[in-house]
N, C-alpha and C positions, 0 to 999 in steps of 0.2 A: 918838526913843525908843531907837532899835537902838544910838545912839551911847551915850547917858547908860546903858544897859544894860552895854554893853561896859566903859564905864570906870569903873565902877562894882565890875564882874569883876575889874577889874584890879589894883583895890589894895591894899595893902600894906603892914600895919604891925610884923608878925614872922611867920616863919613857923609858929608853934602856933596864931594869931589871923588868918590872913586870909581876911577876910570872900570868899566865893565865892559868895553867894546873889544872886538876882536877880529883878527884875520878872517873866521868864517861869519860873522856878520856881515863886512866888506862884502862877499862873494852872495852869500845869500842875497841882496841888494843887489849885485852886479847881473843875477842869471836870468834872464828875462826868457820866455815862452812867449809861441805864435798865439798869438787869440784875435776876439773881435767875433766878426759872423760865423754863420753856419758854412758858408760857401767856402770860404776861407781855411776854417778849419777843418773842412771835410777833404780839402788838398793838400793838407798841413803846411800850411804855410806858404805856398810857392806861390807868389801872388805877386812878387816884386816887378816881370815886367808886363805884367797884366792890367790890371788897373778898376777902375771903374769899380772897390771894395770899397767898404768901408775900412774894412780893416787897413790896409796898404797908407791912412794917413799916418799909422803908427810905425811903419815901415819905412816903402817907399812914396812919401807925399806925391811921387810925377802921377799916381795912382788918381789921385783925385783930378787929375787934367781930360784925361779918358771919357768923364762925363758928359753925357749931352743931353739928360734931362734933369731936374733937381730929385731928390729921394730923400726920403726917412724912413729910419729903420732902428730896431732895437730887438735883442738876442737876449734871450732870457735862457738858463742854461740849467742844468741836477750837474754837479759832481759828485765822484765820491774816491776817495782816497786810502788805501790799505799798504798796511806792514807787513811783512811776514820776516820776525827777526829768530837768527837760530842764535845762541849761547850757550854755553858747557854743556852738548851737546842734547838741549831744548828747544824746541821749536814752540812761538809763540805768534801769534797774529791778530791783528785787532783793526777795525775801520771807520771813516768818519764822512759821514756827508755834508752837503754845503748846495745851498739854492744861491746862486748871483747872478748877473747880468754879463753877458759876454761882452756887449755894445748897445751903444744905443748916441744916437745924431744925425746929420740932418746934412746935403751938401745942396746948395743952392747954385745953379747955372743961368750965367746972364745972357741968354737970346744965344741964337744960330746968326754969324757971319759968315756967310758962304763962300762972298768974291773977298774976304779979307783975310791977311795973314795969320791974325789971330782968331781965329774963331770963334772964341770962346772962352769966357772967364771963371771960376770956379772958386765958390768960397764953403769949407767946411768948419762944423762945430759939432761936437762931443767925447763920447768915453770911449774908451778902449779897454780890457783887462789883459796885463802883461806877465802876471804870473798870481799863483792859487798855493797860500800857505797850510790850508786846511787837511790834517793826518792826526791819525793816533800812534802808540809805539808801546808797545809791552813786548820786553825782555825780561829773560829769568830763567834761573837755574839755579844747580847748588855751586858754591865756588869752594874749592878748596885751596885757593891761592892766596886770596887776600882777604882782608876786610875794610870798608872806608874807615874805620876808626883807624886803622895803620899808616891810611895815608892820611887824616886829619893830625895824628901826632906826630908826621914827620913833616909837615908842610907849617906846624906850628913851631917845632923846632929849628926848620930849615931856615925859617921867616924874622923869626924873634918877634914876631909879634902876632897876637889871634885876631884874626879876620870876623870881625863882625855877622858875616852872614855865612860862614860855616865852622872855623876852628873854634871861636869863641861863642858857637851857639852849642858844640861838643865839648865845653869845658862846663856849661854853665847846665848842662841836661845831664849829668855825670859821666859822660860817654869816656873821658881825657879829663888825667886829672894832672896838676902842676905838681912837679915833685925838685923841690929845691930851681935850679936855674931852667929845667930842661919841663918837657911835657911826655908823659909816657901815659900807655894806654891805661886807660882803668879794668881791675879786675881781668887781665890779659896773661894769656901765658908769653914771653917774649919771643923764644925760640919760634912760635910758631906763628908769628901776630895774633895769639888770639884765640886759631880754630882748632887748637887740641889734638883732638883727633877725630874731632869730628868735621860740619861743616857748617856754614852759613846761607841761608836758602836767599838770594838774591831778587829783586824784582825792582825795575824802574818803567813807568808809564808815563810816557809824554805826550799833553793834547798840545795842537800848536793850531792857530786859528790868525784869519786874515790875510792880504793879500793886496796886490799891488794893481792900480789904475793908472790910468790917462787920460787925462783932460785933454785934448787937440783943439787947436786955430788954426786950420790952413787952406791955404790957397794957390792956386795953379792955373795953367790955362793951356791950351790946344794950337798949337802951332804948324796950321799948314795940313793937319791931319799928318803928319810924318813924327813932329818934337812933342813929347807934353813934357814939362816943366811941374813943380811944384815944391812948399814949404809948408813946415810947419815949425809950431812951435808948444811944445809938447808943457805939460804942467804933472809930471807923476803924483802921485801923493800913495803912500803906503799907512800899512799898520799890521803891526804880527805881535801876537802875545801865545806864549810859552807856557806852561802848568806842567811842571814835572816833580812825583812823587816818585823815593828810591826807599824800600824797605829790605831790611837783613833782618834776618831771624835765626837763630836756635833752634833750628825743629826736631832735632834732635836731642835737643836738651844733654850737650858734653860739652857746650863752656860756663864752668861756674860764673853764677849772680847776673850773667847777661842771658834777656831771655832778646828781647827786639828793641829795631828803631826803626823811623820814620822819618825821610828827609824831604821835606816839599820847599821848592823854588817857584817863583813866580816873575814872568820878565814881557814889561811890556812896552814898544816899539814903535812911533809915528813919526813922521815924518812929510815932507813936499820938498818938491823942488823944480828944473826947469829945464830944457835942453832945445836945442835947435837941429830941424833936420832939413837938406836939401837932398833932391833927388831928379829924376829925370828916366823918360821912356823912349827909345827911339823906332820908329816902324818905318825900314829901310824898305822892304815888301809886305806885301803882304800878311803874310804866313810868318813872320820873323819878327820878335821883339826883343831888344832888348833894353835892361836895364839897370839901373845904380844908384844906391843912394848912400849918403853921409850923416851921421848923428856924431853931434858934439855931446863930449862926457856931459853927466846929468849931473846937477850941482845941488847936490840938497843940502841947504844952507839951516835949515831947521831940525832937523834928529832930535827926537828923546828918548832915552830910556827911564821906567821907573823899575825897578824890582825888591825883591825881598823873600825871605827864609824862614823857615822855622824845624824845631826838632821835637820829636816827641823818641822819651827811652824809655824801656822798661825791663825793671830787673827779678828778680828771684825773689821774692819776699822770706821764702823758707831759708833760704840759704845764709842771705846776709840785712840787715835792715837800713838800705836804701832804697828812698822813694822814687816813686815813676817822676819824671820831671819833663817839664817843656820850656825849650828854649825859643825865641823869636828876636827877628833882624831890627832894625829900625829901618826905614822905607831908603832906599836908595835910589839916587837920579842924579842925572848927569844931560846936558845940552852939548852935543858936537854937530859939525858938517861932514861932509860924506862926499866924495866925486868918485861917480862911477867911471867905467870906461869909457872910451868914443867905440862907435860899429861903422863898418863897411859893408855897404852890400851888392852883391854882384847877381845880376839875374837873365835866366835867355827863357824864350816859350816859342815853340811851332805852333801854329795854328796850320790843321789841317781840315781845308775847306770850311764848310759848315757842319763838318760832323763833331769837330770836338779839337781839344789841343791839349800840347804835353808844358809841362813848365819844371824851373830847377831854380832855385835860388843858392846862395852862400854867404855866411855872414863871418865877418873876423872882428874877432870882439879880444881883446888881452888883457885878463884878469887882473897879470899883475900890475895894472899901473892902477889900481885903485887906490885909493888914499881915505884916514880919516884926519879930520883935524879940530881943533877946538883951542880956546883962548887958554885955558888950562894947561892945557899939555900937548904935548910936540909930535904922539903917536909916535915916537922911533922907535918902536921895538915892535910894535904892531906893523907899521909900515915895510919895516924892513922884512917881515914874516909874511907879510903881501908878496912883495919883489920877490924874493928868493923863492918862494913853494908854490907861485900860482903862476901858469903860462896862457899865451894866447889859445884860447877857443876859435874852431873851428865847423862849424853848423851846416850842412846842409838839407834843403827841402827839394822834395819830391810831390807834382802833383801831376793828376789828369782829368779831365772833362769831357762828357762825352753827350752828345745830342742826341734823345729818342724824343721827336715830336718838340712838345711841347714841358718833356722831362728831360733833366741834364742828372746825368750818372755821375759819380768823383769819388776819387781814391788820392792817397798820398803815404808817405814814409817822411820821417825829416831822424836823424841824427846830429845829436850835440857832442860836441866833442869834451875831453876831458879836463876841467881848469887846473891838475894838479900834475906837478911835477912828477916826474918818476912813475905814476900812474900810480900814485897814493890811490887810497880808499876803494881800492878795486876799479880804479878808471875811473869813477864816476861820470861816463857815458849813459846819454841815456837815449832811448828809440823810443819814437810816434807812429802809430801805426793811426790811421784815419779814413773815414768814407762819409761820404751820404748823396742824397737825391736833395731835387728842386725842381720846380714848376716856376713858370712866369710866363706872362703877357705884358701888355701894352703899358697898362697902371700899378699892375700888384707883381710881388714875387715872394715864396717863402722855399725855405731851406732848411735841412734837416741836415746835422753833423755829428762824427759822434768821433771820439778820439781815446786811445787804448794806451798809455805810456808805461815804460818799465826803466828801474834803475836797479843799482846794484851799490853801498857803499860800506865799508866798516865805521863801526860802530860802540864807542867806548861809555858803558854805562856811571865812569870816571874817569882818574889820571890812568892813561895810557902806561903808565910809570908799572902801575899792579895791578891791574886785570887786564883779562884778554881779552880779542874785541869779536863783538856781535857783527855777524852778518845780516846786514838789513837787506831785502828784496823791497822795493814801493813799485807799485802799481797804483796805474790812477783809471778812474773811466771818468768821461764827459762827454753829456749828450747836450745838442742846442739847436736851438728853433728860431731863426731869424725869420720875420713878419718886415715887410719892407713897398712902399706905396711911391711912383715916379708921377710928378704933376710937373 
């Protein structure tokens, strides 16, 4: 997969039109996180046959039928995001914060029908956050396997042609020089790509920044106090931009005329689009909810990427008289659409008396039918590295509430399951650990959330082809404070 991904990255048919998109674009787009309130997120999620969140119109819309007074409310939130990546037996870790809004909107309820089948009408409007692209990534060690100059002059020969924003920015910095039909390293020993007998001290840093919302319109209503009903119709809008620097170096100074380089990439990402969800709540007794809802794949019809490169080298002046040089890309961008998946969600909750209640949700999301497309070109080779190496996800949340007075206790777990075949990348499973408190009366309610997550994936600081891969750990915290007023 890592390979058909890469060379896929790599192609090239002018520079206004080359395709840059990829199977883990797709997914990154497709993995959507529980967010919204405090209350919500301190259950991690399990909210589907609950209702009466804000969060739940970004879920299960029957959510907003539950109401029976109108509310505003908005979640201001700290994350913060860390790495801890091990390589050629280094360990490295670094971290990044981020102030944003969890939620924030408003649901409107028209009147109590008491003797009437309908009860009650319900109309919502605002944001939801669906996922948080904000991390850093410092990997590094000494490598003595490879060097990126080995693979730029074999992807330049493989290709027959140099690549604007890496081979031909390593041809034009002296890094690869052209020697009659073929390209061969510069100033390299063959035998060994390069590193001699000594090594190449490695390091790549990636800040990655932005993050994915929701716009919602929905509306629902109260049937009988038994059915609540409800729709939305969601408006995503994203943006993630990327900043990675990869430097090699000489530090030991035993490869002639090469002392360092310096490779920085830049890729940045927006997008909107639109999706439908219906859903529904049933309360057969009491004490007993359940629930379901349906989301049609989300069709971002607008996608762009702009990105671009540059190289900076530098050599031995004693040794041989070649200048330090910089090469740089010219700006690349490309316009495609995107279709995420459709989700199902399946949800039960006990309500035990008035002390408190348990709830579980489950979502089936399937990776691989994501899709990109654009008038340019046809994605089949991206698509097909969709289909074949990404399977259905499988999510479940775990939440509970507990009534002291006029304070409500909460706790949660949620587990996502892995989008990759064969259980690539170390599974990339990840677990929620969550809790917090809440106060409310008559008019007012506030909510404190705080949510703990951990992953695990490999990690190639290039072609999978010649280095080995980095073990990444991420960890995230976020705390959040939903302020919320019932008139």
């Amino acid at each position: 997969m890592k390979k058909l991904i890469l060379f896929t990255a790599l192609f090239i048919g002018s520079i206004s039109f080359l395709v840059a998109q990829t199977a883990e674009d797709a997914l990154r787009y497709s993995r959507l996180t529980f967010g919204g309130t405090a209350r919500s997120m301190a259950m991690a999620g399990a909210f589907g046959a609950l209702g009466a969140d804000f969060s739940t119109l970004s879920t299960n819309p029957a959510g907003i039928g539950v109401y029976n007074k109108s509310i505003v409310s908005f979640t201001p939130s700290v994350y913060t995001g860390k790495t801890v990546s091990e390589f050629m037996g280094e360990t490295a870790s670094d971290n990044k914060y981020n102030f944003n809004f969890g939620n924030a909107g408003f649901v409107l309820v028209s009147g109590s029908r008491e003797n009437s089948l309908f009860r009650n009408f319900q109309f919502g409007f605002g944001m939801n956050r669906t996922q948080n692209f904000n991390n850093r990534i410092i990997t590094e060690g000494f490598n003595t396997q490879s060097s990126i100059r080995q693979t730029w002059t074999d992807f330049a020969n493989r290709d027959g042609y140099l690549n604007p924003f890496d081979t031909e920015l390593a041809v034009n910095s002296g890094l690869i020089f052209l020697n009659g039909d073929t390209v061969n390293p510069a100033y390299l020993n063959d035998k060994t790509h390069g590193l001699q007998e000594g090594y190449v001290y490695q390091r790549k840093n990636v800040v990655t920044e932005g993050a994915m919302n929701e716009m919602v319109f929905s509306a629902g209503t109260n049937i009988g106090d038994i059915l609540y009903v409800g729709a939305t119709i969601g408006l995503p809008y994203l943006k993630y931009n990327s900043y990675s620097t990869f430097t090699e170096a000489d530090v030991r100074d035993s490869i002639p005329y090469f002392s360092s380089l310096e490779f920085s990439e830049k890729l940045r990402t927006t997008g909107s689009g639109f999706n439908f969800k219906l859903g529904f709540i049933l309360k057969p007794v009491y004490w007993l909810r359940i629930g379901g809802a349906f989301h049609t794949p989300t069709f971002y019809n607008d996608m762009y990427d702009e990105w671009s490169s540059e190289v900076y080298s530098y050599f031995d002046k004693n040794q041989h008289e070649v200048d330090d040089n910089y090469a740089s890309s010219p700006d690349g961008y490309y316009s495609y659409s995107l279709e995420t998946p459709m989700r199902l969600l399946g949800s039960v909750a006990v309500v035990i008396g008035k002390y408190g209640l348990i709830s579980a949700d489950y979502e089936y999301v399937d990776y691989s039918s994501a899709k990109l497309r654009s008038d340019e070109d046809d994605f089949y080779s991206v698509n097909k590295t969709i289909s074949s190496d990404y399977v259905a996800g499988h999510n479940l949340h775990f939440g509970t509430e507990w009534v002291l007075g006029q304070v409500r206790v909460r706790g949660g777990y949620a587990v996502y399951g892995s989008p990759y075949k064969n259980q690539l990348n170390n599974g990339g499973v990840r677990d929620y650990y969550s809790f917090g408190v809440g106060v409310r009366d008559q008019h007012f309610f506030a909510d404190l959330g705080f949510v703990f997550s951990q992953s695990e994936r490999d990690y190639y600081i290039y072609s999978s082809e010649y280095v080995a891969a980095a073990t990444n750990t991420f960890t995230s915290n976020q705390a959040l404070l939903t302020l919320g007023f019932r008139f």
